[in-house]
PDB file of N, H, CA, C and O in Angstrom:
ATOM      1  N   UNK A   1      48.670 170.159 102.481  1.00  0.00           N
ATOM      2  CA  UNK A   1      48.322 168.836 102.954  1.00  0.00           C
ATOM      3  C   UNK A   1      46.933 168.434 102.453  1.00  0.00           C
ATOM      4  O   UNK A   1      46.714 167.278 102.094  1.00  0.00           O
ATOM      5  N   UNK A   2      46.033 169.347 102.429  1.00  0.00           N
ATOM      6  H   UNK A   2      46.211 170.287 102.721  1.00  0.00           H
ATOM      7  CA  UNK A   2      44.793 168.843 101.926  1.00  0.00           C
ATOM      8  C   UNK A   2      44.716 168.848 100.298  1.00  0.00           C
ATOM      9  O   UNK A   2      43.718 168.592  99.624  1.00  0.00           O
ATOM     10  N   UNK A   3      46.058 169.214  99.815  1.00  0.00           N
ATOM     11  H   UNK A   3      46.869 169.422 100.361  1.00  0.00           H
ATOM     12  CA  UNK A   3      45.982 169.074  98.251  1.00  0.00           C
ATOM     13  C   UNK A   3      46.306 166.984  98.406  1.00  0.00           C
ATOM     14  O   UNK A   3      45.578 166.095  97.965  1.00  0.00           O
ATOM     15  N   UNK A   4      46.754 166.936  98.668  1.00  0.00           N
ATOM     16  H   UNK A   4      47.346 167.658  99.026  1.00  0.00           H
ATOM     17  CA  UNK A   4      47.449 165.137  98.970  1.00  0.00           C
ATOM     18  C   UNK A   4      46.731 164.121  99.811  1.00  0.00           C
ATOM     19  O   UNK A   4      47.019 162.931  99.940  1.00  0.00           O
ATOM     20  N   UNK A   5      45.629 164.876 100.427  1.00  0.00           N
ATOM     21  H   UNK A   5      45.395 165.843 100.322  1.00  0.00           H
ATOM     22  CA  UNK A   5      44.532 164.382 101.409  1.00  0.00           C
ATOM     23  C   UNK A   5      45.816 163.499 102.663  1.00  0.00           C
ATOM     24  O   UNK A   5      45.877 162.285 102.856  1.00  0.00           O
ATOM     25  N   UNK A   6      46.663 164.541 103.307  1.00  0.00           N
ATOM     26  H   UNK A   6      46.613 165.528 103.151  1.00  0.00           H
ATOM     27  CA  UNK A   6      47.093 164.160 104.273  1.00  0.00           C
ATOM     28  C   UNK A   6      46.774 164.118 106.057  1.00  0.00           C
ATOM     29  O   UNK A   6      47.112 165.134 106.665  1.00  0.00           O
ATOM     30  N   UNK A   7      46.411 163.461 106.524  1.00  0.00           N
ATOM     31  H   UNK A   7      46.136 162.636 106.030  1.00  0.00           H
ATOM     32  CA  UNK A   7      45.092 163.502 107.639  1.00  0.00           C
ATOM     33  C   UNK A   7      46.132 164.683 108.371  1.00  0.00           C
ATOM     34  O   UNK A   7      47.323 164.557 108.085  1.00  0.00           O
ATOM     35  N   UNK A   8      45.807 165.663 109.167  1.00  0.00           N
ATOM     36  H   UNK A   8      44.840 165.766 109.399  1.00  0.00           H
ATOM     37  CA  UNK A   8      47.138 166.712 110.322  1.00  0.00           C
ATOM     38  C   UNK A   8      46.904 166.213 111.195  1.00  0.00           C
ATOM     39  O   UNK A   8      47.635 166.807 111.988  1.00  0.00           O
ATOM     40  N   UNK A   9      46.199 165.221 111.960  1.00  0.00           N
ATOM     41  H   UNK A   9      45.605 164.739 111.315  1.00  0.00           H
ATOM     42  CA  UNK A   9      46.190 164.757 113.203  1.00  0.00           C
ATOM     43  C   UNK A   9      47.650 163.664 113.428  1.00  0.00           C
ATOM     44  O   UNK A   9      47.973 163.395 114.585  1.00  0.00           O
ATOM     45  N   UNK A  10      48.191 163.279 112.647  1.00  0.00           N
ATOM     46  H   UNK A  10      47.928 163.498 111.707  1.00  0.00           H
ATOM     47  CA  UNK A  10      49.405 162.334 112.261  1.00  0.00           C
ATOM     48  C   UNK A  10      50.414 163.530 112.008  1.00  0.00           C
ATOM     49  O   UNK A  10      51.194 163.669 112.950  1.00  0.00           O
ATOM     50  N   UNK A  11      50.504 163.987 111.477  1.00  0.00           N
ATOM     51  H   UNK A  11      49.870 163.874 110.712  1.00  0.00           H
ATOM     52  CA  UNK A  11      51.399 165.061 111.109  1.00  0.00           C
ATOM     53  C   UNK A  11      51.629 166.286 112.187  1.00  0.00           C
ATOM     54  O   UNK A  11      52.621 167.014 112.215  1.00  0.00           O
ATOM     55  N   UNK A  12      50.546 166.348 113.026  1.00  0.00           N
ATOM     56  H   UNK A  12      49.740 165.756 113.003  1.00  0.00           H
ATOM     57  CA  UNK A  12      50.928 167.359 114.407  1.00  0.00           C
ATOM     58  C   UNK A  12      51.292 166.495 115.615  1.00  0.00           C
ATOM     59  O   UNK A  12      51.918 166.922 116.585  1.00  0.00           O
ATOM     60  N   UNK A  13      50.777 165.055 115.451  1.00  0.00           N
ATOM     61  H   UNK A  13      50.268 164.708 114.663  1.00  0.00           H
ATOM     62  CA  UNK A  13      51.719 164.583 117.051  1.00  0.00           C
ATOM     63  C   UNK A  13      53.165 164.082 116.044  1.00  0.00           C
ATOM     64  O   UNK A  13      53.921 163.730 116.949  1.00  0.00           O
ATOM     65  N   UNK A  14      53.761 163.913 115.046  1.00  0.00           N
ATOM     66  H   UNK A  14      53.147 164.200 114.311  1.00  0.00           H
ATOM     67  CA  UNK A  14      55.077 163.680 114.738  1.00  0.00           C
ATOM     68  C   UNK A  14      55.888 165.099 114.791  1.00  0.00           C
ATOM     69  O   UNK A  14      56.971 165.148 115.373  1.00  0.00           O
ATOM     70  N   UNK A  15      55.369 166.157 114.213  1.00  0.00           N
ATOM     71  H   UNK A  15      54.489 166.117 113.740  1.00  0.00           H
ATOM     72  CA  UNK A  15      55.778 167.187 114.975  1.00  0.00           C
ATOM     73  C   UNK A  15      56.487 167.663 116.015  1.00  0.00           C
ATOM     74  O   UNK A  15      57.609 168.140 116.183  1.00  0.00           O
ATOM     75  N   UNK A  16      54.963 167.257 117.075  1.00  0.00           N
ATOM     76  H   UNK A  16      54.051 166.869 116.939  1.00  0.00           H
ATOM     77  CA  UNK A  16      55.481 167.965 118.486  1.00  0.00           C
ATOM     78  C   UNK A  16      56.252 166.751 119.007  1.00  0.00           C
ATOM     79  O   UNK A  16      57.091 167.010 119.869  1.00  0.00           O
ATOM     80  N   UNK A  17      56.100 165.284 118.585  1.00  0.00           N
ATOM     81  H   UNK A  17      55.419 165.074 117.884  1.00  0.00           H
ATOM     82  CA  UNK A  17      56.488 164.004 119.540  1.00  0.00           C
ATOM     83  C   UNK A  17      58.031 163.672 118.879  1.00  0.00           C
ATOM     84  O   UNK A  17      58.917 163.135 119.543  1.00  0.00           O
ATOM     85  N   UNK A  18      58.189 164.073 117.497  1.00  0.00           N
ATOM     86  H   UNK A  18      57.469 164.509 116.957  1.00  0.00           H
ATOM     87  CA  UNK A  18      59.544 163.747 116.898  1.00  0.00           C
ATOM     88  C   UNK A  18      60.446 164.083 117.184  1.00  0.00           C
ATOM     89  O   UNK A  18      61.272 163.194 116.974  1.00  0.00           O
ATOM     90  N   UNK A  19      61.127 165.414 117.823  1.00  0.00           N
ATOM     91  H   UNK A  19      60.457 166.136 117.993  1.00  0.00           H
ATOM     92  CA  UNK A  19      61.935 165.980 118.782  1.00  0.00           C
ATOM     93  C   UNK A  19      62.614 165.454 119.604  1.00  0.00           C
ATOM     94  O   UNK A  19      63.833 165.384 119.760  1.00  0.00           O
ATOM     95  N   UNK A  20      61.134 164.792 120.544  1.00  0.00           N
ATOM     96  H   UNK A  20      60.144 164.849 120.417  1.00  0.00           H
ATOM     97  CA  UNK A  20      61.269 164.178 122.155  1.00  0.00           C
ATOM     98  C   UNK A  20      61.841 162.844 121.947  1.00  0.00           C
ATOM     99  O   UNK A  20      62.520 162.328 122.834  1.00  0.00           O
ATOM    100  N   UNK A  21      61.533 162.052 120.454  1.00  0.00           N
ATOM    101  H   UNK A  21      60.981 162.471 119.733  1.00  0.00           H
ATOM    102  CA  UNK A  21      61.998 160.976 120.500  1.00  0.00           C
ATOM    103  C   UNK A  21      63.384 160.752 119.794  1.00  0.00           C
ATOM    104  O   UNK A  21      63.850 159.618 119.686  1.00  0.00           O
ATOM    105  N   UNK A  22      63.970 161.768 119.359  1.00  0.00           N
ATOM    106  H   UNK A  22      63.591 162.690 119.447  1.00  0.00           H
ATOM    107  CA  UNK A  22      65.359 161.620 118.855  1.00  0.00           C
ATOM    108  C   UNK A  22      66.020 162.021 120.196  1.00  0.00           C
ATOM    109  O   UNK A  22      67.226 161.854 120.020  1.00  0.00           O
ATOM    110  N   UNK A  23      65.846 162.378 121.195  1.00  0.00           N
ATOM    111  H   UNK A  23      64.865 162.513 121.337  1.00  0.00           H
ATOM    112  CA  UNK A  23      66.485 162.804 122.245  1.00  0.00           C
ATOM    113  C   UNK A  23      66.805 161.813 122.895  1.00  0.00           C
ATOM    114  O   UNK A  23      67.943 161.351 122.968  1.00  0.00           O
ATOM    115  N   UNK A  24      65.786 161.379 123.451  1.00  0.00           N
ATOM    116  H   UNK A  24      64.861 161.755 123.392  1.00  0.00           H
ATOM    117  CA  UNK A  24      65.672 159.723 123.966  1.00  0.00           C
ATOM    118  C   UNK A  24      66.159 158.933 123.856  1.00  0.00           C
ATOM    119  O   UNK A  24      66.642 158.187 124.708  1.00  0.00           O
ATOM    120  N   UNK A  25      66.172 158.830 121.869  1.00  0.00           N
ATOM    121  H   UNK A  25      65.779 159.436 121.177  1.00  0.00           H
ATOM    122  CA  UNK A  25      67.050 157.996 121.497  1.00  0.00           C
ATOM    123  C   UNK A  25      68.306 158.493 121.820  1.00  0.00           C
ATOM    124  O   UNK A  25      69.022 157.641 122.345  1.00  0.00           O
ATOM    125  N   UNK A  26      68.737 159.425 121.701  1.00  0.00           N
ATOM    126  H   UNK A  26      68.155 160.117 121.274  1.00  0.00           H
ATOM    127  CA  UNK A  26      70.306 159.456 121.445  1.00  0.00           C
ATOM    128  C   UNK A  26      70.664 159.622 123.084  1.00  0.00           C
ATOM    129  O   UNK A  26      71.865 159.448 123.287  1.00  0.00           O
ATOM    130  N   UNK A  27      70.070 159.848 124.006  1.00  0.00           N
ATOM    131  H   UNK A  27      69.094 159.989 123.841  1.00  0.00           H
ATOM    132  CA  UNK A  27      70.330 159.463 125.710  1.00  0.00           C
ATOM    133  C   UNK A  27      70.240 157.931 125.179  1.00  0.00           C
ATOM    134  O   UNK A  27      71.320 157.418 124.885  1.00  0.00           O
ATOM    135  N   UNK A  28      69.550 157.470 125.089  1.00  0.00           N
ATOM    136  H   UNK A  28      68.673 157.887 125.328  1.00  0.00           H
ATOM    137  CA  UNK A  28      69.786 155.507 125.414  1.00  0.00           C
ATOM    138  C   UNK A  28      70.850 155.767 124.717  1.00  0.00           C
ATOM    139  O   UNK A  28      71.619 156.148 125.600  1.00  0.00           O
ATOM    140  N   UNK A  29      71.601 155.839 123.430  1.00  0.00           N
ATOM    141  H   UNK A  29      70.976 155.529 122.713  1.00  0.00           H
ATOM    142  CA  UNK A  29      72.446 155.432 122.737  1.00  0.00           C
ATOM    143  C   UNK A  29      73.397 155.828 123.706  1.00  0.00           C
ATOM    144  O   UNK A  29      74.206 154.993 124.111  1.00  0.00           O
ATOM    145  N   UNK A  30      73.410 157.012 124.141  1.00  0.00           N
ATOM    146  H   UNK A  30      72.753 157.691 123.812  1.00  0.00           H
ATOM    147  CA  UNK A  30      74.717 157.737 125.027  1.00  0.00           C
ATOM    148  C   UNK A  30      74.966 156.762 126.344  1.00  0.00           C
ATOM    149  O   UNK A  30      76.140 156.530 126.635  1.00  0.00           O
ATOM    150  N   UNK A  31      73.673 156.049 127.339  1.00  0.00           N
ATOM    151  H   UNK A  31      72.719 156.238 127.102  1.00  0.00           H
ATOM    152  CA  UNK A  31      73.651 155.449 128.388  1.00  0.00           C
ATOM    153  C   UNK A  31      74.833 154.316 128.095  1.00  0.00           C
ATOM    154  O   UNK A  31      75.876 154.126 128.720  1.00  0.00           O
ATOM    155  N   UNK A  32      74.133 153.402 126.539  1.00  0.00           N
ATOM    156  H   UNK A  32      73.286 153.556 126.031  1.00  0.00           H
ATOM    157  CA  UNK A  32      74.623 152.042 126.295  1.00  0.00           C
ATOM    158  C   UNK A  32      76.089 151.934 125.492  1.00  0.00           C
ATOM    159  O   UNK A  32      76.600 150.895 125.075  1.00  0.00           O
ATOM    160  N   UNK A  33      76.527 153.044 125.410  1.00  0.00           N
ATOM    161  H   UNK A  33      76.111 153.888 125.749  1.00  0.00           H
ATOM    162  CA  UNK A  33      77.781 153.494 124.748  1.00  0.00           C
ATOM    163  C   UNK A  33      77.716 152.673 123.489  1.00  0.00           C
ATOM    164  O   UNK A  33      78.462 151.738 123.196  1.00  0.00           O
ATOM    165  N   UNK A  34      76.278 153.374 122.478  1.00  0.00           N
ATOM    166  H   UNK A  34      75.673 154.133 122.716  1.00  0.00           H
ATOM    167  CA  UNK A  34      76.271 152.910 121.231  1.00  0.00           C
ATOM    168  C   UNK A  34      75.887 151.736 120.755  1.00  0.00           C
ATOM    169  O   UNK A  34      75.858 151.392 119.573  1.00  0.00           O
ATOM    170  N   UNK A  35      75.608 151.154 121.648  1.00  0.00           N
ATOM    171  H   UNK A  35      75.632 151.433 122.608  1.00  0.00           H
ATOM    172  CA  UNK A  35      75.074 149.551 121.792  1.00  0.00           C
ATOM    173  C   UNK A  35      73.685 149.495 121.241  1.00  0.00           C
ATOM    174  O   UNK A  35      72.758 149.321 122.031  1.00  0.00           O
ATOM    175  N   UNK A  36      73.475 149.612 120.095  1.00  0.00           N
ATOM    176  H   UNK A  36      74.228 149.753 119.452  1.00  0.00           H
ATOM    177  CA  UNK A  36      71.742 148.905 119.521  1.00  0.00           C
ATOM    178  C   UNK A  36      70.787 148.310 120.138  1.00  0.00           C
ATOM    179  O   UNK A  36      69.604 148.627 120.260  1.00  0.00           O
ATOM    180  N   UNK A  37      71.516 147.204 120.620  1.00  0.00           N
ATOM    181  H   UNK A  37      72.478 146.946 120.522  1.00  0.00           H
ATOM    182  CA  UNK A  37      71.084 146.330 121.406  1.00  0.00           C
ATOM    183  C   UNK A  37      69.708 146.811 122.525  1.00  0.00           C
ATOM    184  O   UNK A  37      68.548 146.407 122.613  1.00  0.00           O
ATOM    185  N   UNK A  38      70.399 147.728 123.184  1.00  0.00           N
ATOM    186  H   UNK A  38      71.340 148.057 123.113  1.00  0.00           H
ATOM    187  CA  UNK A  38      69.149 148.196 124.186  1.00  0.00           C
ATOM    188  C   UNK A  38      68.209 148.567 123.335  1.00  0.00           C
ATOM    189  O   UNK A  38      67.105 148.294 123.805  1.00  0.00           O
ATOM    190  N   UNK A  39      68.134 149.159 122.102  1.00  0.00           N
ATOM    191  H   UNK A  39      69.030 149.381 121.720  1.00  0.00           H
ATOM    192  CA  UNK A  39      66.683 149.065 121.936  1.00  0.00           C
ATOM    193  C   UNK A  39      65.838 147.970 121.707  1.00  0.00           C
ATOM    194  O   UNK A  39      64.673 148.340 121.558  1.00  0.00           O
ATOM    195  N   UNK A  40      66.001 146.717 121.622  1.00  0.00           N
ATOM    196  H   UNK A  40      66.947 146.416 121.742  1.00  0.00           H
ATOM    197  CA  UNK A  40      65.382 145.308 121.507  1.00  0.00           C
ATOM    198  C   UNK A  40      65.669 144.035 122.427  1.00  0.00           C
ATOM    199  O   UNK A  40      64.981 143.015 122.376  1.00  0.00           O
ATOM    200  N   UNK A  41      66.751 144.209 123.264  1.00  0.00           N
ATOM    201  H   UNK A  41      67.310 145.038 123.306  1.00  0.00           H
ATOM    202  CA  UNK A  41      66.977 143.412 124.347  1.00  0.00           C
ATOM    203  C   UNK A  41      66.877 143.381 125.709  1.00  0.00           C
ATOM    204  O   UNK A  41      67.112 142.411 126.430  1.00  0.00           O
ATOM    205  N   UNK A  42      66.407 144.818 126.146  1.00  0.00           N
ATOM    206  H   UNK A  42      66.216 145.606 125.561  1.00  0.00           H
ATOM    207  CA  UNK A  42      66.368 145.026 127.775  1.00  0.00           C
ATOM    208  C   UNK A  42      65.062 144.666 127.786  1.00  0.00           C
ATOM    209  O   UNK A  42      64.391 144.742 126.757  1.00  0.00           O
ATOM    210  N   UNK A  43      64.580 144.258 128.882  1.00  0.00           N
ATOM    211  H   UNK A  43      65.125 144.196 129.718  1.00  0.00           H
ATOM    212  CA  UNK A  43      63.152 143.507 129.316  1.00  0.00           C
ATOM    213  C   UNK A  43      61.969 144.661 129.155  1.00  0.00           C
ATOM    214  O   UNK A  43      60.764 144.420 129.230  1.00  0.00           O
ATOM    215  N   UNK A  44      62.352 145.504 129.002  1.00  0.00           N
ATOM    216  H   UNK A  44      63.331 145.700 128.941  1.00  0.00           H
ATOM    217  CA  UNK A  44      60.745 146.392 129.009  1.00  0.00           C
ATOM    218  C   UNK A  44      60.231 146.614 127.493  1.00  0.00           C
ATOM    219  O   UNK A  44      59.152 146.961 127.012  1.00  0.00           O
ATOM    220  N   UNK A  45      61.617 146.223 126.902  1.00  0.00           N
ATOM    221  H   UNK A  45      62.494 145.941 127.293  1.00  0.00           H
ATOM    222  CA  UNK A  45      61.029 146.095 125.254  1.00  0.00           C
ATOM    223  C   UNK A  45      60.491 145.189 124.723  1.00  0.00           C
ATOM    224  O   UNK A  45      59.639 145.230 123.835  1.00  0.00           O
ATOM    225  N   UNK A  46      60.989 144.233 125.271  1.00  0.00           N
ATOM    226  H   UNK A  46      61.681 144.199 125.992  1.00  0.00           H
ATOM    227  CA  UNK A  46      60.923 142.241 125.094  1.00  0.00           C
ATOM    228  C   UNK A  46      58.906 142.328 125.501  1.00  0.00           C
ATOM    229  O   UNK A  46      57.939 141.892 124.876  1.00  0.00           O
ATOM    230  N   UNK A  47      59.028 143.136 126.869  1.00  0.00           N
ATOM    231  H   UNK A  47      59.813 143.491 127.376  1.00  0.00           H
ATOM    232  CA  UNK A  47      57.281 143.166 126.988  1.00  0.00           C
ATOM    233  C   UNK A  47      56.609 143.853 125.938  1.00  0.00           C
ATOM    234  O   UNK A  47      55.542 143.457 125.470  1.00  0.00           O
ATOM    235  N   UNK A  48      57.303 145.030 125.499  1.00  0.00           N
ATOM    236  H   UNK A  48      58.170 145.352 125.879  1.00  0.00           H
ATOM    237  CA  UNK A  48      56.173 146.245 124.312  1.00  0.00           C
ATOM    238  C   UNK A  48      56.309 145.475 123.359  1.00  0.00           C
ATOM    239  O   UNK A  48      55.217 145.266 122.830  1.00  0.00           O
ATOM    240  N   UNK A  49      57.193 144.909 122.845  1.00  0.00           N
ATOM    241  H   UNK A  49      58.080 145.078 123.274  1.00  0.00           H
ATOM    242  CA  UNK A  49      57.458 144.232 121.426  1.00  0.00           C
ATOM    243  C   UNK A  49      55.970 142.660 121.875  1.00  0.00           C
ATOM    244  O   UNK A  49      54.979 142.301 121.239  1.00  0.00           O
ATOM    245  N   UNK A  50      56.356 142.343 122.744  1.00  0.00           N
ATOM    246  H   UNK A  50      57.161 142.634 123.261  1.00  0.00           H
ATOM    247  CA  UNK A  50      55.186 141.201 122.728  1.00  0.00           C
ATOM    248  C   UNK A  50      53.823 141.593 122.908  1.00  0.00           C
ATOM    249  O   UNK A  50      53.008 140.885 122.316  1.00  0.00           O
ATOM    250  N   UNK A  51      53.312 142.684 123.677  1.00  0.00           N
ATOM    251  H   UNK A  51      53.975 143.259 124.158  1.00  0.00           H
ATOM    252  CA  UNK A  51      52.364 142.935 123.760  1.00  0.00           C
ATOM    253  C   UNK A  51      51.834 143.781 122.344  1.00  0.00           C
ATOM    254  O   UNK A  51      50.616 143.838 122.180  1.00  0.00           O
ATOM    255  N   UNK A  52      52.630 144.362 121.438  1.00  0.00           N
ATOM    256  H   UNK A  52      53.620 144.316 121.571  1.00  0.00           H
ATOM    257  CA  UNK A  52      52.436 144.678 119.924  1.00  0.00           C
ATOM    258  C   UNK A  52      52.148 143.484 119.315  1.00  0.00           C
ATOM    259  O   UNK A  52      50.976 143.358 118.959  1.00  0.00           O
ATOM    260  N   UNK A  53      53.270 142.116 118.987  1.00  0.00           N
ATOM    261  H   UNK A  53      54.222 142.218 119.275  1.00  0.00           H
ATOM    262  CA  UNK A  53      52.856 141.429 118.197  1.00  0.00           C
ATOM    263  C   UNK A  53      51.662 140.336 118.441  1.00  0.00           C
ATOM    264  O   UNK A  53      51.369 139.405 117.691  1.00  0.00           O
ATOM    265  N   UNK A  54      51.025 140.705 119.735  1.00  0.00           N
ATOM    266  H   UNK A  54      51.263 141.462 120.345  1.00  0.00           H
ATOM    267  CA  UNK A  54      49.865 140.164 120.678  1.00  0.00           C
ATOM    268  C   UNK A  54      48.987 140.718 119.521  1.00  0.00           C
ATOM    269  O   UNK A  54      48.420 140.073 118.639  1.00  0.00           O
ATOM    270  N   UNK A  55      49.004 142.145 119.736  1.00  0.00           N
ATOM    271  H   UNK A  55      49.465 142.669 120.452  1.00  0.00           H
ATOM    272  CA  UNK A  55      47.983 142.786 119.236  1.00  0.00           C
ATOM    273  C   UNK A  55      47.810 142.318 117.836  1.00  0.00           C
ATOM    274  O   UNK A  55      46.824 141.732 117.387  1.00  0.00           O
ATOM    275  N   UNK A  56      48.769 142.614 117.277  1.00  0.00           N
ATOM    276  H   UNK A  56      49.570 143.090 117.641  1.00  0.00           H
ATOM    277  CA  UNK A  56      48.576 142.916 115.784  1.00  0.00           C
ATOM    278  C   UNK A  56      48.280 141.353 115.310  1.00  0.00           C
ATOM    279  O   UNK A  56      48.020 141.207 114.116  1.00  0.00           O
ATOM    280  N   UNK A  57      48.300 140.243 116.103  1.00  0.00           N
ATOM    281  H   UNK A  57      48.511 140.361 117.073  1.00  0.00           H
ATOM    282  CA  UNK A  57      48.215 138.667 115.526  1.00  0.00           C
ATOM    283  C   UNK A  57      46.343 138.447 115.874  1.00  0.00           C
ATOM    284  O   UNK A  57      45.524 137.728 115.302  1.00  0.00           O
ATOM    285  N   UNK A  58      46.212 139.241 116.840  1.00  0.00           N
ATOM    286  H   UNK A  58      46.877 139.825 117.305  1.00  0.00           H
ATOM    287  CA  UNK A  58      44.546 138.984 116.982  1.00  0.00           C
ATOM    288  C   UNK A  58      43.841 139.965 116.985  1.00  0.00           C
ATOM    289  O   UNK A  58      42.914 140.199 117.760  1.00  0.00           O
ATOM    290  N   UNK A  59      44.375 140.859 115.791  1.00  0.00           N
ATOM    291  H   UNK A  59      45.129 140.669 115.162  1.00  0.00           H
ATOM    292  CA  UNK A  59      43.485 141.955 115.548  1.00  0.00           C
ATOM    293  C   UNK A  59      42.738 141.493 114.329  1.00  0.00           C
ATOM    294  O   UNK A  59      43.155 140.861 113.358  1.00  0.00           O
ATOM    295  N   UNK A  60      41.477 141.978 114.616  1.00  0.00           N
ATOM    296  H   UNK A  60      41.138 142.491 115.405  1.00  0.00           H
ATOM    297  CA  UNK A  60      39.945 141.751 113.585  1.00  0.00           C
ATOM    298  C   UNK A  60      40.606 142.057 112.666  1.00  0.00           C
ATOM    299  O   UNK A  60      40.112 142.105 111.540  1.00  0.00           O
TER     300      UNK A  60
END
């Protein structure tokens, strides 16, 4: 990694966090019987997705 100047602070939380989040995913997928949808239409996303493109529209 330091031949490619790859930072490990990015590369050790995808690591340990990449696992936890294919799981997750595939429980929601299993909950919504395959339905996409829940990842962009149930209300707690509708908030993260707005409070992201909040951010990223009035960031310096």
């Amino acid at each position: 990694m330091r031949r490619y100047e790859i930072p490990l602070a990015p590369v050790l939380i995808a690591v340990i966090l990449g696992p936890l989040a294919e799981t997750e995913l595939r429980r929601a997928l299993t909950v919504s019987e395959g339905d996409m949808g829940i990842l962009v239409f149930s209300p707690t996303t509708i908030v993260l997705y707005t409070i992201q493109v909040i951010t990223v529209a009035f960031k310096e």
